[in-house]
C-alpha positions as CSV (number, residue, x, y, z in Angstrom):
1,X,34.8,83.3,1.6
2,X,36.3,81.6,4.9
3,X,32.5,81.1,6.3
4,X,31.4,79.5,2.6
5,X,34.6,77.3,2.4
6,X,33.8,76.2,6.2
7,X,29.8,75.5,5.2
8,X,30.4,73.5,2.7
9,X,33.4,71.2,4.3
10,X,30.4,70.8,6.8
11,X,28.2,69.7,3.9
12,X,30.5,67.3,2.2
13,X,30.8,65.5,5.5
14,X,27.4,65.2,6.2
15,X,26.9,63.5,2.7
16,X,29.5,61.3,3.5
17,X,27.8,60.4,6.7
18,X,24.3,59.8,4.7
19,X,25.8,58.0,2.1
20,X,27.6,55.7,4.9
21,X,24.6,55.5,6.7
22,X,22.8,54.3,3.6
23,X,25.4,52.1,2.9
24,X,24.8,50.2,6.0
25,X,21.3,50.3,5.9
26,X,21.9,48.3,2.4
27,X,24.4,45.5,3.6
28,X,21.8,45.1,6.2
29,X,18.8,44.9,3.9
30,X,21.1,42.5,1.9
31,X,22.2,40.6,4.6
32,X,18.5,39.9,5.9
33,X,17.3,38.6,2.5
34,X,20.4,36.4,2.4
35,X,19.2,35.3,5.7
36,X,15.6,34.9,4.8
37,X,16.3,33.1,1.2
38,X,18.7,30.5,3.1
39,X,15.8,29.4,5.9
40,X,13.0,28.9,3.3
41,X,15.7,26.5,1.6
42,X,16.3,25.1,4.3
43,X,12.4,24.3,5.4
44,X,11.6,23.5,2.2
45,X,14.2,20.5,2.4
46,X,13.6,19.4,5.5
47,X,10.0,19.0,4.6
48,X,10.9,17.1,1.2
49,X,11.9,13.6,3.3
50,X,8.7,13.6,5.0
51,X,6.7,13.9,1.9
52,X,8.6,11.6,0.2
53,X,8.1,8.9,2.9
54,X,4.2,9.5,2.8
55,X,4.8,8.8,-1.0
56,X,6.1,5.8,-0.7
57,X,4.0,4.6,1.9
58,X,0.9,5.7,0.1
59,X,1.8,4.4,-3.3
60,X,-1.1,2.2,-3.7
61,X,-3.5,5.3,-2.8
62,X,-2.1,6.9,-5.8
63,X,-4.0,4.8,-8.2
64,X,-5.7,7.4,-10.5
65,X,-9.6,7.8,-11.4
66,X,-10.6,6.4,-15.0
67,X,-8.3,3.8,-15.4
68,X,-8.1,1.3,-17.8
69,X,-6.2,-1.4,-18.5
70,X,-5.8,-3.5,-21.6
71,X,-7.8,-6.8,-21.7
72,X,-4.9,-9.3,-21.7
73,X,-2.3,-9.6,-19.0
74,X,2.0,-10.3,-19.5
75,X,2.9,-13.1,-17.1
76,X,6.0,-11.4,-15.2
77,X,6.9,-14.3,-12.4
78,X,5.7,-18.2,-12.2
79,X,3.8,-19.4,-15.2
80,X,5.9,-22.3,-15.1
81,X,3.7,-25.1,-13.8
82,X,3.6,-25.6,-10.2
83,X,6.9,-25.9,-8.3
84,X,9.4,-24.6,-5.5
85,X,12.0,-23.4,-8.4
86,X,12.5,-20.0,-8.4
87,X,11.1,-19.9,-11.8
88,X,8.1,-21.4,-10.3
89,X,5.0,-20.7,-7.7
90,X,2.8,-22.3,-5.7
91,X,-0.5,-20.6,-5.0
92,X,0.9,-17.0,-4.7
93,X,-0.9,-14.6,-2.6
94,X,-0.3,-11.4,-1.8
95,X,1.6,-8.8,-3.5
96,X,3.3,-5.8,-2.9
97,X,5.1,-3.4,-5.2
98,X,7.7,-1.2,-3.8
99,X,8.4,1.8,-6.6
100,X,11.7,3.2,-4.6
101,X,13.5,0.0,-5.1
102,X,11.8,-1.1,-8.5
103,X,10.7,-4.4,-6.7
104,X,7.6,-6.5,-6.7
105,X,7.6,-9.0,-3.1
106,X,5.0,-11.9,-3.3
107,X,3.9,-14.3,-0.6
108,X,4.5,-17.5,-2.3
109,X,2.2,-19.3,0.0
110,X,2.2,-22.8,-1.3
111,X,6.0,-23.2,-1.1
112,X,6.3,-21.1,2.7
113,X,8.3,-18.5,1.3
114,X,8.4,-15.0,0.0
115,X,9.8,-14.3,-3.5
116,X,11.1,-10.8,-4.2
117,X,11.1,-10.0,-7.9
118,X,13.0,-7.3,-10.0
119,X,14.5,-8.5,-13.3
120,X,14.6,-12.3,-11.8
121,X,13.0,-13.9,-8.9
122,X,15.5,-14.2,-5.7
123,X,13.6,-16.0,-2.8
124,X,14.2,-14.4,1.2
125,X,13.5,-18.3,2.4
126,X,15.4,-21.1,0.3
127,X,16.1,-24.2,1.9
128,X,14.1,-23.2,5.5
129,X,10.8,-25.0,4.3
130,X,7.4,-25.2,6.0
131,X,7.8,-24.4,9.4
132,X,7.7,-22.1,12.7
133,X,11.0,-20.9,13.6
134,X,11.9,-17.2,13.1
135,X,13.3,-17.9,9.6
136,X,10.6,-20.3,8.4
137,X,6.8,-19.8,7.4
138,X,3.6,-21.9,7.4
139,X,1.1,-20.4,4.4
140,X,2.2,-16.7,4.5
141,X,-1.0,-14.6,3.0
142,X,0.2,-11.3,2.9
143,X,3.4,-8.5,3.4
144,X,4.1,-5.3,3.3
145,X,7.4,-3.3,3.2
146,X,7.9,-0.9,6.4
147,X,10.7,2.1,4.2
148,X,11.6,2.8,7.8
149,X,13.0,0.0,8.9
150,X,13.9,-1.6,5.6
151,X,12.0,-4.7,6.5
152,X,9.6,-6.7,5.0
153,X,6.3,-7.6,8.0
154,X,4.6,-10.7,6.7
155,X,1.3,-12.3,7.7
156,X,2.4,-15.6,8.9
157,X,-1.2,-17.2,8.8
158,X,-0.6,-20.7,10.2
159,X,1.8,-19.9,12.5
160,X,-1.1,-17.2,13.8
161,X,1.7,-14.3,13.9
162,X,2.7,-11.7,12.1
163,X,6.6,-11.3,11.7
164,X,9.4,-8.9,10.5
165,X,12.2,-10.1,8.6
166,X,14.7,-7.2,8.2
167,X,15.7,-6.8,4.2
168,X,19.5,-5.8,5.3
169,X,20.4,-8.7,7.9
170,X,19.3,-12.3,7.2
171,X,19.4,-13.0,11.0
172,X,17.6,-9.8,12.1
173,X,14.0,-11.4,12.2
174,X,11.3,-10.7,14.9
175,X,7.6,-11.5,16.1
176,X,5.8,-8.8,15.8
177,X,2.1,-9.8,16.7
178,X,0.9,-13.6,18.0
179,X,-2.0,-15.2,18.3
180,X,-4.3,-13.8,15.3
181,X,-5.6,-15.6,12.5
182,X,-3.8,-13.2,10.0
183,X,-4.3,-12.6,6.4
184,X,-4.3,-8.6,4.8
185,X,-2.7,-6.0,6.3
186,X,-1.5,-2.5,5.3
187,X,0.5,0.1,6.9
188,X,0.3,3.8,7.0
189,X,2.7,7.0,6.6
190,X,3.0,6.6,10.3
191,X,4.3,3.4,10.5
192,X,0.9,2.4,11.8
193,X,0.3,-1.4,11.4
194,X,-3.7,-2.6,10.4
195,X,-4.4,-6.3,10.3
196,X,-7.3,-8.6,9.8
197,X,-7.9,-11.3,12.3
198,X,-10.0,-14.3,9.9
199,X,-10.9,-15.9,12.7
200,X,-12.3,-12.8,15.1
201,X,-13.5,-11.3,12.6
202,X,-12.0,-7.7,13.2
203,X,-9.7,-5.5,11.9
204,X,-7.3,-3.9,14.5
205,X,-4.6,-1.3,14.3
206,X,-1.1,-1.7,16.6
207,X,0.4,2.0,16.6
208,X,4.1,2.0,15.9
209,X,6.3,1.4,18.9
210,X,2.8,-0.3,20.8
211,X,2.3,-3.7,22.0
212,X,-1.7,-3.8,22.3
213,X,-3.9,-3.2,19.4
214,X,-7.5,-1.5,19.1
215,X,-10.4,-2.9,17.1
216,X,-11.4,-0.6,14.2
217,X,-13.2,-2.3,12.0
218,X,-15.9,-5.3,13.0
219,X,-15.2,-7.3,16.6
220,X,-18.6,-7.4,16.9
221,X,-18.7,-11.4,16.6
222,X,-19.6,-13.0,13.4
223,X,-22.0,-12.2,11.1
224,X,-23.7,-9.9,8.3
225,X,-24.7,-7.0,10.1
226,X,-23.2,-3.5,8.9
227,X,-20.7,-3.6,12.3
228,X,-20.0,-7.4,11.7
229,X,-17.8,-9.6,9.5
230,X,-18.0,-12.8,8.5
231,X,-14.2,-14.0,7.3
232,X,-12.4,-10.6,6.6
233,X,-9.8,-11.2,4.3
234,X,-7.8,-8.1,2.4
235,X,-7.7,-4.6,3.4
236,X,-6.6,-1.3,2.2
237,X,-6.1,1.7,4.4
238,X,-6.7,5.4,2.5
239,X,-4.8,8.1,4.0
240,X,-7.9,9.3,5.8
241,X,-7.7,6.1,7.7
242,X,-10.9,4.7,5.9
243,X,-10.4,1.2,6.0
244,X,-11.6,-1.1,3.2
245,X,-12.1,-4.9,4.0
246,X,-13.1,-7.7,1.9
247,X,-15.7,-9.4,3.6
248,X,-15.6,-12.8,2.1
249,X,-18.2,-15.2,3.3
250,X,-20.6,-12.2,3.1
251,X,-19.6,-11.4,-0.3
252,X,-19.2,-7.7,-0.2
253,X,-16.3,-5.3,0.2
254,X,-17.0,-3.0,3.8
255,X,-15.8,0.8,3.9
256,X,-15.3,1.8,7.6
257,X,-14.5,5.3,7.7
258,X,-12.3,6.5,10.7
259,X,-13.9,6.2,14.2
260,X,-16.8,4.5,12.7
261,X,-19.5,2.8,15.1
262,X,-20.0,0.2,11.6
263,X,-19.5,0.1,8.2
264,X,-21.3,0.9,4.6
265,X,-21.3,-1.7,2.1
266,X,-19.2,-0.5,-0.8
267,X,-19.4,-3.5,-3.6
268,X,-21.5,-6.3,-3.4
269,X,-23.7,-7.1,-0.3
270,X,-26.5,-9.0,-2.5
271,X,-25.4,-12.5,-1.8
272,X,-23.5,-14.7,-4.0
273,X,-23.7,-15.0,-7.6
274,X,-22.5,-13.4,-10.6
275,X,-24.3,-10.9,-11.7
276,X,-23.4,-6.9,-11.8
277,X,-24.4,-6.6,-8.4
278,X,-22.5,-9.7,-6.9
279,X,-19.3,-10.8,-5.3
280,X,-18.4,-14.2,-5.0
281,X,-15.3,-14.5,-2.7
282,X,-13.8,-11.0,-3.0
283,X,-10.3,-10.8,-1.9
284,X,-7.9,-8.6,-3.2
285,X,-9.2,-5.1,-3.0
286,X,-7.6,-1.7,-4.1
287,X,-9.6,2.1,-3.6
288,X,-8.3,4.5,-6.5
289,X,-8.2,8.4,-5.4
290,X,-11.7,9.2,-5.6
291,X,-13.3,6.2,-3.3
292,X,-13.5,4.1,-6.3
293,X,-13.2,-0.2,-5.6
294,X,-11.4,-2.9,-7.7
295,X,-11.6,-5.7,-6.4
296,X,-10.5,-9.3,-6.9
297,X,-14.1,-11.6,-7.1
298,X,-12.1,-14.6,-7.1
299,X,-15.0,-17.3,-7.8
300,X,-16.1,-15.4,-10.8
301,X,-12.6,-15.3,-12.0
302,X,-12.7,-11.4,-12.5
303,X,-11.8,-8.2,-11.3
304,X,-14.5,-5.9,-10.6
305,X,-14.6,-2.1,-10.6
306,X,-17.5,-0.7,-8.5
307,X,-17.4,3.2,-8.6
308,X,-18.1,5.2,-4.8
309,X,-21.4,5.0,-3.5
310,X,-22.6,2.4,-7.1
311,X,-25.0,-0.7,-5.8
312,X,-23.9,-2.4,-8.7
313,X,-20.0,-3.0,-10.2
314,X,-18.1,-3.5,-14.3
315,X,-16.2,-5.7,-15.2
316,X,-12.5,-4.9,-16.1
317,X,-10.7,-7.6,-16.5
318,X,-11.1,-11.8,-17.3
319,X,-14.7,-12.3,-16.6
320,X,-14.7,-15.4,-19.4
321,X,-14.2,-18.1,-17.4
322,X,-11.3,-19.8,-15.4
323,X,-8.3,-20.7,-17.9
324,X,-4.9,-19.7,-18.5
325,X,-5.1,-17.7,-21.4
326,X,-4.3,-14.4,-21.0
327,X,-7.6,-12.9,-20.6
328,X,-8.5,-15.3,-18.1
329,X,-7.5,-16.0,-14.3
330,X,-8.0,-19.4,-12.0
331,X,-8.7,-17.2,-8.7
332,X,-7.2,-14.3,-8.4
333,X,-6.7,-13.0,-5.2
334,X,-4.2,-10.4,-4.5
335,X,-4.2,-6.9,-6.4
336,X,-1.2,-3.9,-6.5
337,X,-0.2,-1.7,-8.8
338,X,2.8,0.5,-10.3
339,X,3.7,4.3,-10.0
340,X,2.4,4.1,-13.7
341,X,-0.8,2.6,-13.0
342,X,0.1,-1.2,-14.4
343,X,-2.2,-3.4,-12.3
344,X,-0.9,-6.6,-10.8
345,X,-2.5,-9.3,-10.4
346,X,-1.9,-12.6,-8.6
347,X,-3.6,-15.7,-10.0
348,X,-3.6,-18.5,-7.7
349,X,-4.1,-21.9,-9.3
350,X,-2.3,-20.7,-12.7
351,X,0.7,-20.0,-10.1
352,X,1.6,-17.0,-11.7
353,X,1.6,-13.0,-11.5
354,X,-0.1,-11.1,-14.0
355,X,0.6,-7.6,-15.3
356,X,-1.9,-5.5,-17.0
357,X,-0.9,-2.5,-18.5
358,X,-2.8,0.8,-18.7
359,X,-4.5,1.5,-22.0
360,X,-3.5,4.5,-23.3
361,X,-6.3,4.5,-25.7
């Protein structure tokens, strides 16, 4: 009985010992999952800001495939008459809509200033007129907000510069680029900064935090070969780095993909004129998610839709003449649109911004 009572003290133990052991092996189990749960949260918001930030910066590129837009446009700023009020514009050019902050900036080129636009026009330049200090302008022809820096960089065309006005301190304003005949630019998730030079006939790109930038589109001189340009005017930049230009005096939109020796014509290229296959003038310019162009043919006083790899373009909008109805434009030239897909539309002579909203039918 002693030698039974003694084995199975011994047992009892040695479960205690297994179930301890057990134990432990659990908490550790536990603990690593605990462990494992907390860094996947933690990567997985880390990563979020990054994303985000291509988002924003890519917000034109979102622009869906098979879009379409109702015929007649809502005039959202200017349609006042000509003027300098802020109810008025002067020959507004480019346009860029910023989703985070619900806020559309336009280069009000006739009056030297930029407007910024959410439920009422504020202007960034008031009272600083035509000029070339830091905190004037001389015929800005495009801008584009940098999210990084919470700037605005703004093609100063006859002051041949490009310049950053800072969108928190009035008095924080720099040159950023001198000496180029600017008029589109576009900037990338990087922070990478593309601009067209009119007068070189070039596109060049000035990587964030450089000084000197490199030729990737044209700079071959002037003319209508497929690595020339003759006037560049707008670009847009996908997030492959294929760069979109409209080639104006040539009348045809150029797609240079990245690292590209020249360029494929991607709307127009058949002289001027009016027809399905012709540009006349094409400025503004906007490529949806599959490759697809729309494009501002501002002579023709319509916007154009050429699908990828079409030689011949629709009509999408105005198209009946140059007027200020609703339906109609007096040379539109820039192009942007919403996170809903709501194109805008600046119309130059009718100094005023158009909205046309997506058909849901």
């Amino acid at each position: 009985m002693i030698n039974l009572s003694t084995q199975n003290k011994v047992l009892r133990r040695s479960s205690r010992k297994l179930n301890y052991s057990f134990l432990c092996i659990l908490i550790l189990l536990i603990s690593g999952l605990v462990l494992l749960i907390t860094f996947i949260i933690y990567r997985s918001h880390r990563k979020q800001p990054i994303e985000e930030l291509a988002k924003t910066n890519f917000r034109r590129f979102q622009l869906k495939a098979n879009i379409k837009w109702k015929k007649h446009g809502e005039t959202i700023v200017g349609g006042n008459g000509r003027g300098h009020k802020l109810s008025q514009l002067n020959e507004p050019d480019g346009i860029y809509v910023d989703n985070q902050q619900k806020s559309i900036y336009i280069t009000d080129r006739g009056n030297h200033r930029c407007i910024i636009w959410k439920n009422t026009a504020e202007t960034m330049t008031e009272g600083n007129g035509q000029g070339k200090k830091i905190n004037q302008l001389n015929e800005p022809t495009d801008l584009v907000v940098d999210q990084r820096n919470k700037s605005l960089i703004i093609c100063d065309w006859k002051n041949r510069r490009v310049v950053r006005w800072s969108l928190e301190n009035p008095l924080d304003k720099q040159i950023l680029i001198e000496d180029i005949e600017c008029q589109g630019l576009m900037m990338n998730d990087k922070g990478d900064l593309f601009v067209s030079d009119h007068e070189r006939d070039e596109v060049k790109k000035w990587k964030r935090g450089e000084k000197e930038g490199i030729i990737v589109a044209g700079g071959n001189g002037r003319g209508h070969q497929l690595n020339q340009f003759n006037g560049p005017m707008y670009i847009f930049v996908d997030r492959q780095e294929t760069i979109y230009v409209s080639d104006y005096y040539n009348h045809r939109v150029m797609k240079w993909f990245k690292g590209a020796k020249e360029g494929i014509v991607a709307a127009g290229g058949h002289g001027y004129g009016n027809g399905s296959k012709h540009l006349s003038g094409p400025n503004g310019l906007i490529a949806n998610e599959v490759g697809d162009v729309f494009v501002a043919d501002s002579e023709n006083q319509r916007i154009m839709y050429w699908p990828s790899g079409s030689k011949e373009g629709h009509v999408v909008l105005g198209g009946n003449g140059h007027g200020t109805e609703s339906n109609q434009f007096n040379w539109p030239m820039g192009l942007s649109f919403d996170s809903k897909n709501n194109l805008y539309v600046s119309d130059y002579y009718n100094h005023r911004i158009q909205r046309f909203s997506v058909d849901e039918k």
